[in-house]
N, C-alpha and C positions, 0 to 999 in steps of 0.2 A: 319454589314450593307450589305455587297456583299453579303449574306445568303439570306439577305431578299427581295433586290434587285433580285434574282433567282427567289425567290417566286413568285413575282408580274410577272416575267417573264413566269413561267409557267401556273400561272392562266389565263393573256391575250393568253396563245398559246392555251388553253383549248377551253377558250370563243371564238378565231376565226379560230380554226381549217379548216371550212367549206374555205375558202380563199387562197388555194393551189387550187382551178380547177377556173376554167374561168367560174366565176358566179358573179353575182350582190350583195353585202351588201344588207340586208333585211331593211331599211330606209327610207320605202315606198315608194319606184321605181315600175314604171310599165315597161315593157319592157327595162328595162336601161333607162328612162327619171325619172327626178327627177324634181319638178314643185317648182324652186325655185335657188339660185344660188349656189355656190360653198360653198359658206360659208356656208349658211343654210342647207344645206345638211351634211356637214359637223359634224356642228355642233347637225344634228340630228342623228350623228352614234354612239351613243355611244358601248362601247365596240373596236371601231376599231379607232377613231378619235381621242379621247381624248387627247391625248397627242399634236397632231399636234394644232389642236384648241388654245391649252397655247401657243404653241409655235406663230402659226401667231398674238398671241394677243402682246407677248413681243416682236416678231419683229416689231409691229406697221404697218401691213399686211394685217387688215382685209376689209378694203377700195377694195384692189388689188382682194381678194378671193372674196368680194360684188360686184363684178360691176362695183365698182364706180370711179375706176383711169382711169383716160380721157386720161392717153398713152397707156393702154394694157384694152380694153375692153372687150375683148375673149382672153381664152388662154387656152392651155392647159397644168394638172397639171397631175408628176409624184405624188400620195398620198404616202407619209408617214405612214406607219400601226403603232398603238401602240407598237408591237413588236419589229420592226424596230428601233425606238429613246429607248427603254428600253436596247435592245444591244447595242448600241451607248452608253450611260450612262456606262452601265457594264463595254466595252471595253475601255473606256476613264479614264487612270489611272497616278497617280504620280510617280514619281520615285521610290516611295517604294510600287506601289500597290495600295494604297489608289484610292478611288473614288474620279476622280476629283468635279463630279455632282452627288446630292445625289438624286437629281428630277430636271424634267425639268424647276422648278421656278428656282433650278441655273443658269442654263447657262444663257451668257451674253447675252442677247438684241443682239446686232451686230452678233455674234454668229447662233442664232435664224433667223434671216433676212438672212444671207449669205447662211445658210445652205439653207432654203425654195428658195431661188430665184436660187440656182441650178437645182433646180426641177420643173422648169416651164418654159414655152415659150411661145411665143406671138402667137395669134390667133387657130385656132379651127382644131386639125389635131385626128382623128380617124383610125383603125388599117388600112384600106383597102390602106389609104394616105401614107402608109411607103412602100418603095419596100423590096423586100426579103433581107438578107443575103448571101452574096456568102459562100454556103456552105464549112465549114473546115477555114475561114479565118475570119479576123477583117473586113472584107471589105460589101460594099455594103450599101443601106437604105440612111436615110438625114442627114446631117448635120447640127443641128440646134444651135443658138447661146443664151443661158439661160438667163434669166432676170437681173445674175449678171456678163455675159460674157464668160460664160464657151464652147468651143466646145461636144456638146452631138451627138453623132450617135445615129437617133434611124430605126429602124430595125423591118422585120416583119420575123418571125420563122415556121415552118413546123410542127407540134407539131406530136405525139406518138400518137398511140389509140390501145390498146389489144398489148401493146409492140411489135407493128410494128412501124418503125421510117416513120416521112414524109407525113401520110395518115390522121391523127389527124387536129384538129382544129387550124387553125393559132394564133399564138403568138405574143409578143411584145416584143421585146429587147431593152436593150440602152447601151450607152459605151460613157464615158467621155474621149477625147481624152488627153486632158494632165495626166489626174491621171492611166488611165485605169483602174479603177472601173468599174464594169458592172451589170447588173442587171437584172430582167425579171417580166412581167406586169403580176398579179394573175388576176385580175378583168378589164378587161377595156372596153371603149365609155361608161362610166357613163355619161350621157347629162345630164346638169346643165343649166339653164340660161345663164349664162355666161362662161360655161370653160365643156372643155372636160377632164372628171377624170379619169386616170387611175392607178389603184390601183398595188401598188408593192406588192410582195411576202412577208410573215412574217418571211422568211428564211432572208431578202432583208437586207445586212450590209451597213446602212446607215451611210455614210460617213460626213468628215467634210470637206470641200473644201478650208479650209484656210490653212490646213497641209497638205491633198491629192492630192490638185490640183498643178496648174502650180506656180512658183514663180512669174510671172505678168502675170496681164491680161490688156486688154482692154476692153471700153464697158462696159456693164452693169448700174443697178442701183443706 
């Protein structure tokens, strides 16, 4: 099963190769706007969404990704790429190895929900709204508080260009303060209706925040 589980693993790395530079999902965006919300948007990526999609429907999510939850009207979302939850799956094992989850219909509902509301925050923040990173350190950008309470740094970056450092295209970084899990934005200011999308790396080791994170929190949904 982890044989085949690889498979599906390579063929979504094939199909979204183009998602390591800072470019827009082809989903019929013009400029980075997308004329519809998060969800629909979403839901019209196939090859890069898919997974995420099952997953807000079993956490009972898709209200929040529509528009339509009347406490978080705008927000902005960290995306989940298909790649991303298929290593999560892989790397998620029993004490003898086994697959905990053999697809993402396994995982639990709760699950599903905790993980998604780590990677989201309230109202409409775009790369130019994060300040820099203090070069060489954990330090600098904002500190925002996740949908299910978690502290996230997020951070803008200096990017490379012809392997000169600094001179490149600015970046997006984040850093969850209790796990220290970090990550970096492949795609981002997708505009949505409702939520500013920023798409993670398909390198991006999506984590589970109820073993990675802090043992209590506060807050959240």
């Amino acid at each position: 099963m982890k044989n085949y589980m690889i498979g599906i693993m390579f063929v979504i790395a094939c199909g979204t190769g183009g998602c390591e530079k800072d470019t827009f999902h082809d989903t019929g965006l013009a400029n980075g706007v997308y004329d519809g919300t998060a969800w629909e948007y979403m839901q019209a990526g196939h090859g890069n969404w898919d997974s995420l999609v099952i997953m807000i429907r079993k956490a009972g999510l898709a209200d929040l990704f529509d528009g339509k939850d009347p406490d978080c009207p705008q927000m902005t979302v960290f995306g989940l790429t298909n790649l991303s939850i298929v290593q999560f799956l892989l790397r998620t094992t029993d004490g003898e190895g086994e697959l905990v989850y053999r697809s993402v219909a396994d995982m639990p509902d709760a699950l599903c929900r905790e993980i998604l509301l780590s990677y989201v925050i309230a109202g409409r923040h775009v790369r130019v709204d994060f300040p820099y990173e203090v070069q060489g350190t954990l330090e600098g950008g904002t500190v925002f508080e996740t949908l299910n309470g978690l502290d996230l740094r997020v951070y803008r970056v200096k990017g490379s260009w012809q392997g000169m450092p600094d001179i490149g295209a600015d970046g997006i970084g984040f850093h969850f303060l209790e796990s220290g899990h970090t990550g970096h934005v492949a795609s981002g200011d997708i505009m949505t209706g409702n939520a500013v999308v920023h798409s993670l790396s398909t390198t991006f080791q999506m984590a589970d925040p109820v073993v990675d994170g802090s043992e209590e929190r506060t807050g959240g949904r």
